[in-house]
PDB file as gemmi writes it, atoms N, CA and C in Angstrom:
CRYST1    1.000    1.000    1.000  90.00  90.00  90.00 P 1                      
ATOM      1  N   UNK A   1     137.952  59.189-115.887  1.00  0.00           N  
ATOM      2  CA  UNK A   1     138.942  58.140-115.797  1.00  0.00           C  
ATOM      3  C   UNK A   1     138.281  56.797-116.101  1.00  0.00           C  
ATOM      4  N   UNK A   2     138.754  55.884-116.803  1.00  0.00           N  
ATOM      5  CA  UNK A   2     138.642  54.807-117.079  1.00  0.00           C  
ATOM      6  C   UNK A   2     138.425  53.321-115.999  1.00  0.00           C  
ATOM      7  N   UNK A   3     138.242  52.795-115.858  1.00  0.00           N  
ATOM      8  CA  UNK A   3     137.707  51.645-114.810  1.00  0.00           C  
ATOM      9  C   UNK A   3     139.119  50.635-115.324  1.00  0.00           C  
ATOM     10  N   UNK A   4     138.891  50.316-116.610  1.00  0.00           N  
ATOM     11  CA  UNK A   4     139.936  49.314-117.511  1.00  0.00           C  
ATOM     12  C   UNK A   4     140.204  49.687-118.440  1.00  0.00           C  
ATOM     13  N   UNK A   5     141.395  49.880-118.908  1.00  0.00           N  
ATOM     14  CA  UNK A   5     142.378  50.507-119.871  1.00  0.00           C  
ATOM     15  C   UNK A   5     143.663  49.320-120.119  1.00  0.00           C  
ATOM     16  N   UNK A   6     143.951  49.401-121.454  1.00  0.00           N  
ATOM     17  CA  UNK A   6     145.333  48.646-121.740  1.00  0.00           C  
ATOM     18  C   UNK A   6     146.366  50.063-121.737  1.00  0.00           C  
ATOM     19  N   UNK A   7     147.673  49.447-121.383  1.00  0.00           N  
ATOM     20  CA  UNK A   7     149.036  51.031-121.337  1.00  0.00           C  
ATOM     21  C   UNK A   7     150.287  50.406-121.985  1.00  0.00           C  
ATOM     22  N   UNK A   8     150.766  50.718-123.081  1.00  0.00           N  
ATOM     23  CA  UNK A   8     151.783  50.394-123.814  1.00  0.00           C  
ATOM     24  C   UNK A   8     152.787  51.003-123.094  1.00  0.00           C  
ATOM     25  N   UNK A   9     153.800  50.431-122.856  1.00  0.00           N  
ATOM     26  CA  UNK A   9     155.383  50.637-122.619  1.00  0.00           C  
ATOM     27  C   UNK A   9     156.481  50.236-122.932  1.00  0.00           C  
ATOM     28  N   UNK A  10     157.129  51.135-123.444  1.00  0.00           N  
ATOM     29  CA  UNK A  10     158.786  50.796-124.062  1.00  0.00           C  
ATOM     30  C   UNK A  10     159.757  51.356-122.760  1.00  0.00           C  
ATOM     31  N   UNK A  11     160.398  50.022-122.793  1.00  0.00           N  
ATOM     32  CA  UNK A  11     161.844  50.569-122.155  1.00  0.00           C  
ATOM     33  C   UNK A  11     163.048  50.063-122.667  1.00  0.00           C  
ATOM     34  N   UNK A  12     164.361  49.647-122.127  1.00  0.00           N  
ATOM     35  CA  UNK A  12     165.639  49.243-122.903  1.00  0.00           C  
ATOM     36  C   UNK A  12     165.677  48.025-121.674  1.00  0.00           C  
ATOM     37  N   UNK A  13     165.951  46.750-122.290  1.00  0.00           N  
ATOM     38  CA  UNK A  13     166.717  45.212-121.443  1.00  0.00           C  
ATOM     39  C   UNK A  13     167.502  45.037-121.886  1.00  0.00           C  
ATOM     40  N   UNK A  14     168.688  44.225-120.930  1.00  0.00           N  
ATOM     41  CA  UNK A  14     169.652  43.675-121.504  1.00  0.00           C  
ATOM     42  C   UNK A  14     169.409  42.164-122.228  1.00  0.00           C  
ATOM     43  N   UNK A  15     169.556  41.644-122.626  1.00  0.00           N  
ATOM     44  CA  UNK A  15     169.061  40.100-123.398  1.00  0.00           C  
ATOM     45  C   UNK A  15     170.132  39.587-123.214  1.00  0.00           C  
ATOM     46  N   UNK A  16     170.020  38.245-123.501  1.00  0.00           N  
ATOM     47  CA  UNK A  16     170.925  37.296-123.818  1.00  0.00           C  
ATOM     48  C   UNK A  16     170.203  36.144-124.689  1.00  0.00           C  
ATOM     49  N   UNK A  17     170.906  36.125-126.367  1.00  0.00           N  
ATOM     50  CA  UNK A  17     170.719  34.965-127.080  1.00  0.00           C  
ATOM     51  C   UNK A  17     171.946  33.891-126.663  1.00  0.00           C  
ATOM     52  N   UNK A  18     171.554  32.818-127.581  1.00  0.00           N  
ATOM     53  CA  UNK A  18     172.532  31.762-127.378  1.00  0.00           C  
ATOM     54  C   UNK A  18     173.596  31.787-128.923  1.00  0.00           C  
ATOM     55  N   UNK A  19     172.619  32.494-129.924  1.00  0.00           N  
ATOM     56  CA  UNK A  19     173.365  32.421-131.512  1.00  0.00           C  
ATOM     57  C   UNK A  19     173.953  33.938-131.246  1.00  0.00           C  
ATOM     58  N   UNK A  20     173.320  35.299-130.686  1.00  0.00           N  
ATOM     59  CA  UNK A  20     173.593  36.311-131.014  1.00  0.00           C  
ATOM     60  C   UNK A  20     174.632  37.239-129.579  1.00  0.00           C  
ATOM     61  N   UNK A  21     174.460  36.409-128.548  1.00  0.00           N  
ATOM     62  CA  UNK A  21     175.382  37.184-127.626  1.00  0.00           C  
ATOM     63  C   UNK A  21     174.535  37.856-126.678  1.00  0.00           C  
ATOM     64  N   UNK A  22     175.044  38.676-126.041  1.00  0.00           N  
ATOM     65  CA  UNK A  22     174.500  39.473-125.298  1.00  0.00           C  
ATOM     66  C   UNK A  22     174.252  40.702-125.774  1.00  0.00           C  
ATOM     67  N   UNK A  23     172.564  41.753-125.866  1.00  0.00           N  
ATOM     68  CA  UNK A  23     172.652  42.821-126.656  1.00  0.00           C  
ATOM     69  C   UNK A  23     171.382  43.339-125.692  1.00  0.00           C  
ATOM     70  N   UNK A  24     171.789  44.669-126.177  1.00  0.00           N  
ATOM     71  CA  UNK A  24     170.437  45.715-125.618  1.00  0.00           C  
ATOM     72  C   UNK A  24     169.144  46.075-126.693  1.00  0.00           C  
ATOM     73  N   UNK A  25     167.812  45.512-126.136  1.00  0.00           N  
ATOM     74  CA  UNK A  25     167.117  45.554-127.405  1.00  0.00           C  
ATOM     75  C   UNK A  25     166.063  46.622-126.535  1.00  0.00           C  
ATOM     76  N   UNK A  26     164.847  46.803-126.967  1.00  0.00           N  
ATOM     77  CA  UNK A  26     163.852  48.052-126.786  1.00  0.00           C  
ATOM     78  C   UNK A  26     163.074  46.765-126.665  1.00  0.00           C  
ATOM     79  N   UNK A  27     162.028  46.273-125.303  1.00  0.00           N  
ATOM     80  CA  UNK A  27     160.845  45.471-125.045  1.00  0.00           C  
ATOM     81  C   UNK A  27     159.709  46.337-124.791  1.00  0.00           C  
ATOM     82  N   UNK A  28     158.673  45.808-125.397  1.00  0.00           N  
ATOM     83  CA  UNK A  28     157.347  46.707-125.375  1.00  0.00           C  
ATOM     84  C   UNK A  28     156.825  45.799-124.754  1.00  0.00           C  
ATOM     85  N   UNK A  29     156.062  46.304-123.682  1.00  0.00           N  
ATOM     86  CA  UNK A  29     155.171  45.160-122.823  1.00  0.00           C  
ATOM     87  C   UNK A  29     153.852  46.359-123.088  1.00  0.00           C  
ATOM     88  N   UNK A  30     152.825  45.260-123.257  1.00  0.00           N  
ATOM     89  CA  UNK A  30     151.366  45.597-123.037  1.00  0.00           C  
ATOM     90  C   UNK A  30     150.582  45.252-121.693  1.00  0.00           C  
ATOM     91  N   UNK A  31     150.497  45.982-120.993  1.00  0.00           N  
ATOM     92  CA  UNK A  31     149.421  45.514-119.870  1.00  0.00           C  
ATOM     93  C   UNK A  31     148.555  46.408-119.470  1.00  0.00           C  
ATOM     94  N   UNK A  32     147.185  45.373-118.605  1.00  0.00           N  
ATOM     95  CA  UNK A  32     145.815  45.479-118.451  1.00  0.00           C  
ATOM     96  C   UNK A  32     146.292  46.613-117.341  1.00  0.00           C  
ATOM     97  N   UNK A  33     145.161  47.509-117.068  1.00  0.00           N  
ATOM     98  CA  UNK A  33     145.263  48.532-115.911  1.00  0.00           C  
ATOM     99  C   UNK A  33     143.695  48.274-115.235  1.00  0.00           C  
ATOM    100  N   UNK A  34     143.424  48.538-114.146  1.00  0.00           N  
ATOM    101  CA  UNK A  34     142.386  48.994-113.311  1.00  0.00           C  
ATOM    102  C   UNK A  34     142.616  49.926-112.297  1.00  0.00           C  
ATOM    103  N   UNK A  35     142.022  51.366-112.974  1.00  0.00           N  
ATOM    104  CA  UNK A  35     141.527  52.885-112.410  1.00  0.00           C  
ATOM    105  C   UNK A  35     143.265  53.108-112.129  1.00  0.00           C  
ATOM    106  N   UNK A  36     143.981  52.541-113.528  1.00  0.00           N  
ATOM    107  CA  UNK A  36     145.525  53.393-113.515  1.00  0.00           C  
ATOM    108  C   UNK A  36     146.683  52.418-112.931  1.00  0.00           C  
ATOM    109  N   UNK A  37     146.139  51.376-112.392  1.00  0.00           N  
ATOM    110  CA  UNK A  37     147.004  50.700-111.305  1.00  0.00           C  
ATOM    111  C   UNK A  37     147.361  49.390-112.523  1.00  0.00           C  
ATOM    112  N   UNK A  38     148.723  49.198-113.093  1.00  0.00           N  
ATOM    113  CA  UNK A  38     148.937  47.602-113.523  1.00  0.00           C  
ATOM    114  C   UNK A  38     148.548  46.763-113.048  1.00  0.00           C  
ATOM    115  N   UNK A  39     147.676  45.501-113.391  1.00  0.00           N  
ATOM    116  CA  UNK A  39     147.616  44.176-112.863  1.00  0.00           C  
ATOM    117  C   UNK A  39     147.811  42.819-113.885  1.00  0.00           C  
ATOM    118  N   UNK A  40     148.218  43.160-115.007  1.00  0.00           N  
ATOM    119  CA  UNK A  40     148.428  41.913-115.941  1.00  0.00           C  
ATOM    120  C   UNK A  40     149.084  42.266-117.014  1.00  0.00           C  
ATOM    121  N   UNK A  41     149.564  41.254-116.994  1.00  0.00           N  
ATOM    122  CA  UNK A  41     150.855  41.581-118.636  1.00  0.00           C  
ATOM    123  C   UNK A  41     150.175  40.729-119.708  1.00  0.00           C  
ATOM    124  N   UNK A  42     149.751  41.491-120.784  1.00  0.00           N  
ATOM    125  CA  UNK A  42     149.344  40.686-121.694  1.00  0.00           C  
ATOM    126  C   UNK A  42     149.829  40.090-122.718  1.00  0.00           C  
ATOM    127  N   UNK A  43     151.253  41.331-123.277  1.00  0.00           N  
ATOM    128  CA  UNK A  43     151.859  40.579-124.171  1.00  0.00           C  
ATOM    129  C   UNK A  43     153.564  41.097-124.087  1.00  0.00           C  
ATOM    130  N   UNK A  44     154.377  40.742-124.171  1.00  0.00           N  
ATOM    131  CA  UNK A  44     155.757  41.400-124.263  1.00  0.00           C  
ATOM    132  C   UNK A  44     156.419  41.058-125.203  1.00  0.00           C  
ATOM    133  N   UNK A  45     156.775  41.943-125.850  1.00  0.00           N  
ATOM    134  CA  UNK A  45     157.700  41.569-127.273  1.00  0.00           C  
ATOM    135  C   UNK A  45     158.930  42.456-127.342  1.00  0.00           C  
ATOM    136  N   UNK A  46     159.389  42.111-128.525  1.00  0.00           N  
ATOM    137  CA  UNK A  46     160.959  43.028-128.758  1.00  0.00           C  
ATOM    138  C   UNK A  46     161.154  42.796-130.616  1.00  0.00           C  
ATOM    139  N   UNK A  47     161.680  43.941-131.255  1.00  0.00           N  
ATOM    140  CA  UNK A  47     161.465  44.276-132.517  1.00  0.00           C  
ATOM    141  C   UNK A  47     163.127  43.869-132.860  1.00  0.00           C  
ATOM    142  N   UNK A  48     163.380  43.183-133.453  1.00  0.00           N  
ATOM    143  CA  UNK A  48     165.007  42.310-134.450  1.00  0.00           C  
ATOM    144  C   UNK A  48     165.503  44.001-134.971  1.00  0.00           C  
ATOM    145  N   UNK A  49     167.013  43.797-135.154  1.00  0.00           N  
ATOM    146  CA  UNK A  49     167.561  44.402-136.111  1.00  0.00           C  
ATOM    147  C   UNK A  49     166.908  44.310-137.346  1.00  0.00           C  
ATOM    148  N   UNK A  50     166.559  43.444-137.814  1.00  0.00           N  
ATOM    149  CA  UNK A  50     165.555  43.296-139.332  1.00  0.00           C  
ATOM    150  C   UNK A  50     164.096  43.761-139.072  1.00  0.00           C  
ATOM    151  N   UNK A  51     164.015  44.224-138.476  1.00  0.00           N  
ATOM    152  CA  UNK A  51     162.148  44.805-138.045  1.00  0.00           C  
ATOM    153  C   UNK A  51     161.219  43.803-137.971  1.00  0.00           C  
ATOM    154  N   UNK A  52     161.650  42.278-137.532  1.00  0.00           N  
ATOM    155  CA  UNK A  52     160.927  41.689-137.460  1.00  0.00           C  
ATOM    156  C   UNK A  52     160.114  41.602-135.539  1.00  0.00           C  
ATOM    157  N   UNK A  53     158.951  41.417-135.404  1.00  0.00           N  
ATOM    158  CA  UNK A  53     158.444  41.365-134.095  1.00  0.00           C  
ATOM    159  C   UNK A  53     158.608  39.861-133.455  1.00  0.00           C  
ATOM    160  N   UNK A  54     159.351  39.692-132.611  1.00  0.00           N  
ATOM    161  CA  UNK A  54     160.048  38.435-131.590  1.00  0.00           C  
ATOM    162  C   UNK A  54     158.799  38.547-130.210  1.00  0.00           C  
ATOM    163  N   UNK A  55     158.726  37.541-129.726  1.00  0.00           N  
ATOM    164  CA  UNK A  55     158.014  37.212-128.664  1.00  0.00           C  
ATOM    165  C   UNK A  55     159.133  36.836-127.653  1.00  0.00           C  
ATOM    166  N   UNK A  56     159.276  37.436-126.307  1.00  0.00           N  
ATOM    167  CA  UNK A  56     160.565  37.665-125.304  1.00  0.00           C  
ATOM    168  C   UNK A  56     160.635  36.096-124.678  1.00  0.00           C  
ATOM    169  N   UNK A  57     160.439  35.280-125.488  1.00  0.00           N  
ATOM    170  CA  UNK A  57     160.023  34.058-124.620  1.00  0.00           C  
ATOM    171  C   UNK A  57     161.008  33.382-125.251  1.00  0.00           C  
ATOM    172  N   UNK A  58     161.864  33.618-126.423  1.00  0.00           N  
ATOM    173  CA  UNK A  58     163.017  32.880-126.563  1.00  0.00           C  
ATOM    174  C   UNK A  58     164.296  33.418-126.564  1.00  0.00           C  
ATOM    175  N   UNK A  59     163.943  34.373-125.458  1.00  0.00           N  
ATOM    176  CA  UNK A  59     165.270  35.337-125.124  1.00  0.00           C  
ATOM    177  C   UNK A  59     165.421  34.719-123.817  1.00  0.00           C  
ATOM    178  N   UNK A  60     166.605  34.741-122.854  1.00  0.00           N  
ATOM    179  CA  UNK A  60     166.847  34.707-121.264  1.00  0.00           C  
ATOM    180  C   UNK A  60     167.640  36.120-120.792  1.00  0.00           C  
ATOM    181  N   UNK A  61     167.851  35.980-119.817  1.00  0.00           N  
ATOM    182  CA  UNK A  61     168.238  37.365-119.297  1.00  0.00           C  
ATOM    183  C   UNK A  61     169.667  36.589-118.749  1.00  0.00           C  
ATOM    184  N   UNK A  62     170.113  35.898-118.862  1.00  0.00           N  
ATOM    185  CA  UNK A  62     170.924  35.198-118.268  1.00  0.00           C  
ATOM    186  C   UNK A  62     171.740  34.336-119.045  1.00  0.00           C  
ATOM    187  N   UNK A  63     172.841  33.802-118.901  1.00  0.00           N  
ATOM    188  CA  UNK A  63     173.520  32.990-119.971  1.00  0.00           C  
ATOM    189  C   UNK A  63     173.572  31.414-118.928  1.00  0.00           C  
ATOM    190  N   UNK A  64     172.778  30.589-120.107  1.00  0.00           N  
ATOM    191  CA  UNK A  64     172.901  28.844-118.808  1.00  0.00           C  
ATOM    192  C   UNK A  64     173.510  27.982-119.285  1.00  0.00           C  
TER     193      UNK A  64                                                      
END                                                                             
């Protein structure tokens, strides 16, 4: 077993844009592990209808 390992994960969020509405996209978060246990998120993204790679930081989960 590993001491430190990175662990890719996909799951489904709900989003909310301000141009595109409310939609369900697929977020991949990358985070740091020690001996299996999560302790840091390194990167989280989400892939466009056009296959382009978005950074979740100009999405909200919420409408304001």
């Amino acid at each position: 077993m590993k001491v430190f390992s990175i662990a890719r994960n996909t799951q489904t969020e709900p989003r909310y844009h301000r141009n595109m509405g409310r939609l369900t996209t697929r977020v991949t978060t990358i985070k740091r592990t020690f001996l299996g246990m999560p302790y840091e998120t390194l990167h989280k993204y989400r892939e466009t209808y056009h296959g382009k790679i978005k950074d979740c930081d100009d999405c909200v989960l919420s409408k304001k």
